[in-house]
C-alpha positions in Angstrom: 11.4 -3.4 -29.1 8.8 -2.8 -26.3 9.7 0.1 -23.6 8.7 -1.2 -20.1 6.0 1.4 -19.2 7.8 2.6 -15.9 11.6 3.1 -17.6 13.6 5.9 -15.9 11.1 6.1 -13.0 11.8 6.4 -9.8 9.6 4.7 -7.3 9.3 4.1 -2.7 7.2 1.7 -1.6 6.7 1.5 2.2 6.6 -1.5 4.0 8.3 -3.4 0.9 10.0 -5.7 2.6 7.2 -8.4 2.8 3.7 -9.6 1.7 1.8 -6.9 -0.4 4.3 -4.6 -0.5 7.7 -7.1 -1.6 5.3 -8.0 -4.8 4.4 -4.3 -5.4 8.3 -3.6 -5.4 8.6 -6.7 -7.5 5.9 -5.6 -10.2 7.5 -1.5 -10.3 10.6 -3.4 -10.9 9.9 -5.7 -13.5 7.9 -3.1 -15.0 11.6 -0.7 -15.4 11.5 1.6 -12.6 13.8 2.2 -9.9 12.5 0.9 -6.7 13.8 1.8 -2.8 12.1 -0.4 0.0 11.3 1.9 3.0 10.5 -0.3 6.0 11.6 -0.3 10.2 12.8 -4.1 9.5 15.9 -3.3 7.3 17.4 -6.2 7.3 14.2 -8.1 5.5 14.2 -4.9 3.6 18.1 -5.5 2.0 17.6 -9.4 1.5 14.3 -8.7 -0.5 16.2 -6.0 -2.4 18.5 -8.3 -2.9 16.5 -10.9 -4.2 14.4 -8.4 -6.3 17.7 -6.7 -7.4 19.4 -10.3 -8.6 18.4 -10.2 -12.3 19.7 -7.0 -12.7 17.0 -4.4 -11.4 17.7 -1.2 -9.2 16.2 -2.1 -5.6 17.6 -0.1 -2.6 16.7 -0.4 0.7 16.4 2.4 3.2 15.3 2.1 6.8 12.4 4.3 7.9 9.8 4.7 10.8 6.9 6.0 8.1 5.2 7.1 10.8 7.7 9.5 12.0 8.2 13.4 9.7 12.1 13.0 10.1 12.2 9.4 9.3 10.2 9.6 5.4 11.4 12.9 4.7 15.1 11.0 5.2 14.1 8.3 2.5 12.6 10.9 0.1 15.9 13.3 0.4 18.0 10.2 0.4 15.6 8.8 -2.8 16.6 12.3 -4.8 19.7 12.0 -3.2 20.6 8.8 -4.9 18.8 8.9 -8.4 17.2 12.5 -8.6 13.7 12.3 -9.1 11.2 10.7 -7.3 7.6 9.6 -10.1 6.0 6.6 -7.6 5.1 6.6 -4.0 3.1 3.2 -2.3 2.1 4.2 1.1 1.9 0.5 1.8 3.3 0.1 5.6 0.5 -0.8 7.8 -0.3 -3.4 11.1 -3.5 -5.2 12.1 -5.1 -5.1 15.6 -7.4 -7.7 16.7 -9.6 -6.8 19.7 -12.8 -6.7 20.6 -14.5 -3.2 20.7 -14.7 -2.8 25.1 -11.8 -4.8 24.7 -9.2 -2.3 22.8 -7.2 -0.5 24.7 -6.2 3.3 24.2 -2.7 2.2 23.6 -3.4 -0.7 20.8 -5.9 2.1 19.7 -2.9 4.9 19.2 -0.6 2.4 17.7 -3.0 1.3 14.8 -3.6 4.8 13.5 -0.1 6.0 14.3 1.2 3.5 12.0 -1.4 3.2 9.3 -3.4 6.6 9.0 -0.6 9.0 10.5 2.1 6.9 8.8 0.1 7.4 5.7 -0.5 10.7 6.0 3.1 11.8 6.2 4.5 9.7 3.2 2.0 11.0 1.3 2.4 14.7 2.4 6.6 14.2 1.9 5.8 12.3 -1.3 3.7 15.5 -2.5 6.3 17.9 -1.6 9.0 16.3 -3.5 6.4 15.7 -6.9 5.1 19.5 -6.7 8.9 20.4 -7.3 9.0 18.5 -10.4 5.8 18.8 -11.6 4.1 15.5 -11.2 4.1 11.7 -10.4 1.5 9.0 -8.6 0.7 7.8 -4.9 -1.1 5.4 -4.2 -1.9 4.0 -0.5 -2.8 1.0 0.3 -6.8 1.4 2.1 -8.8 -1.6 2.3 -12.0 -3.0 2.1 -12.3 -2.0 5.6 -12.3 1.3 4.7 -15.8 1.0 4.0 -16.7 -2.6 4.9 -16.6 -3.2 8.7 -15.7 -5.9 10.9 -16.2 -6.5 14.0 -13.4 -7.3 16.3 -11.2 -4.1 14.4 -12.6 -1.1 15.5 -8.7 0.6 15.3 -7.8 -0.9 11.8 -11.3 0.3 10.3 -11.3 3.7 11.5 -7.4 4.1 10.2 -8.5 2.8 6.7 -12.1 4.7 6.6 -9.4 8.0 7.3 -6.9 6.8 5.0 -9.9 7.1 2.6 -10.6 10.3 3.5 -7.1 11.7 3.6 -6.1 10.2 0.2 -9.4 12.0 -1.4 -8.3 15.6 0.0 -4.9 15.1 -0.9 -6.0 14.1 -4.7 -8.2 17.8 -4.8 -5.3 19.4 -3.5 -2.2 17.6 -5.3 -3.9 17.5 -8.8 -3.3 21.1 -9.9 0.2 19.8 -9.3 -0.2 16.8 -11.6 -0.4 14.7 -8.9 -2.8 12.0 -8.8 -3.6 10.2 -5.3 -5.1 6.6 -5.4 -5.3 3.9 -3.4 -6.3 0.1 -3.5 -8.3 -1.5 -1.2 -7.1 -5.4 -0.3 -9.9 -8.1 0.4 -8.8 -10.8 2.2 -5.6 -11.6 0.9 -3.0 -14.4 1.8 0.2 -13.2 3.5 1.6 -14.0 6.7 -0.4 -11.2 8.4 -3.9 -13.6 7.4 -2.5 -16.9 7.8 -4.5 -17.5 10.8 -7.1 -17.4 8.8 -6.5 -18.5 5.4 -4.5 -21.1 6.7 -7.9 -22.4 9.2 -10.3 -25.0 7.4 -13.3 -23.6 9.5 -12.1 -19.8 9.3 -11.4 -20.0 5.1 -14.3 -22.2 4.4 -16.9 -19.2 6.3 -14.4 -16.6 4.4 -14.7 -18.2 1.0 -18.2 -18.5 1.1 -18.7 -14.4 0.9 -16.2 -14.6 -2.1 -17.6 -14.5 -5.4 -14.3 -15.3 -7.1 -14.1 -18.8 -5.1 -10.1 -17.7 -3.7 -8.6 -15.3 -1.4 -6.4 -12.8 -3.2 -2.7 -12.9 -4.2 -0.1 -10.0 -3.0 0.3 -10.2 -6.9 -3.3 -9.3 -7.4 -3.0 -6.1 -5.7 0.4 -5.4 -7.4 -1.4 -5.7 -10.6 -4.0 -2.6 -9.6 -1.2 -0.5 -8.2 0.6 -1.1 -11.9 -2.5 0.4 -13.7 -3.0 3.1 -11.2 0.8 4.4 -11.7 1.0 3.9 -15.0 0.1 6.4 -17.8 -3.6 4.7 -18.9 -4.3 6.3 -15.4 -3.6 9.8 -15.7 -6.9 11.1 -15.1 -7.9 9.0 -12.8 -7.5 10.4 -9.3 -9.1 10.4 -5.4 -10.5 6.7 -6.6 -10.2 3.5 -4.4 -9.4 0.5 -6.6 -11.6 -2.5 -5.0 -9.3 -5.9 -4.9 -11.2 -8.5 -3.2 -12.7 -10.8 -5.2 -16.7 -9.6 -5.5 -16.6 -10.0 -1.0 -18.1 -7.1 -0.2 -20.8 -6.7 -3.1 -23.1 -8.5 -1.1 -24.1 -11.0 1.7 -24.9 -14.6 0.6 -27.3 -17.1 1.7 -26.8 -19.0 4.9 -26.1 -22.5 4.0 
């Protein structure tokens, strides 16, 4: 009888509660571990444990701030707490901010990398604590194509995911002598209430499509698939890497129609 590749793990994913991080949950779940949902809107957070939980997997929900110290060193004690070990940590929680460049204003400015590069940060640091004790386990974060790939009109959101990039790849040097590995995936254009103002636009998807080789935008299930090889044991020297999911968008520009 096959062994689900994740049995007896424990796993957090921030920001679980919806879009890319609900079908990350989802996937670590179906694929035997233990999953807790971190996330500020708890009570999204317990229905989709709920949900998750219905066919009889272990999903908890826990509130947390992830981008306050006391807040997501709470869910990891409370994580050890409750089941003793902690293998899996998704550094998933994240925001947009649309604005143009003179435009952006030092306040959307601090509340796009608070949330997504210091919120980062700190799950991973309190993530890597609790790991080192044990010797090992995997993190990924959830970058993006913006990491490396700009747009205009999201000068806050690029520079938190070009320094998620770089925080994830000091923490990998630093974390592997630990047996740590650090990862993260980097989202395309992927469809999720956060993008339905654009996926859900006939003028807006048909310019989007047309710089996607794959012809689609990207499922929340797509991007659970790469975090399911990057935690699992097929992965265990791979480390500091940024997992592309977009499609084939940003290998190139097309031609203008």
């Amino acid at each position: 009888m096959a062994v689900d590749p994740l049995e007896g793990q424990v796993a957090i994913v921030t920001g679980g509660a919806r879009g890319i991080g609900r079908a990350v949950a989802q996937r670590l779940a179906t694929d035997g571990a233990t999953v807790v949902i971190a996330d500020l809107d708890i009570a999204t957070a317990r229905a989709t444990a709920s949900e998750l939980g219905a066919d009889g997997r272990r999903v908890d929900a826990i509130e947390a701030d992830c981008a306050d110290a006391e807040s997501i060193d709470r869910v990891v004690d409370e994580t050890l707490r409750r089941f003793g070990r902690l293998d899996v940590f998704m550094a998933n929680a994240g925001i947009g901010g649309n604005a143009p460049f003179l435009d952006t204003t030092p306040e959307m400015w601090d509340r796009v990398l608070r949330i997504n590069l210091r919120g980062a940060f700190l799950g991973v640091q309190a993530a890597g604590r609790a790991m080192q004790s044990r010797g090992g386990g995997r993190i990924v974060v959830t970058a993006s194509t913006n990491s490396f790939w700009m747009e205009t009109g999201l000068v806050a959101y690029n520079v938190s995911k070009a320094g998620v990039l770089a925080m994830l790849r000091t923490a990998a040097m630093e974390l592997a002598p630990y047996g740590i590995t650090v990862n993260a995936v980097g989202p395309g254009l992927i469809q999720t209430d956060l993008t339905r103002h654009l996926t859900d636009d006939a003028e807006a998807s048909r310019i989007y499509l047309r710089q996607i080789p794959a012809g689609r935008f990207g499922t929340p299930e797509d991007v659970a698939g790469a975090v399911a090889f990057l935690v699992s044991a097929d992965a265990g020297w791979i480390t500091g890497h940024l997992l592309v999911v977009d499609g084939g968008q940003t290998l190139g520009t097309p031609f203008p129609e």
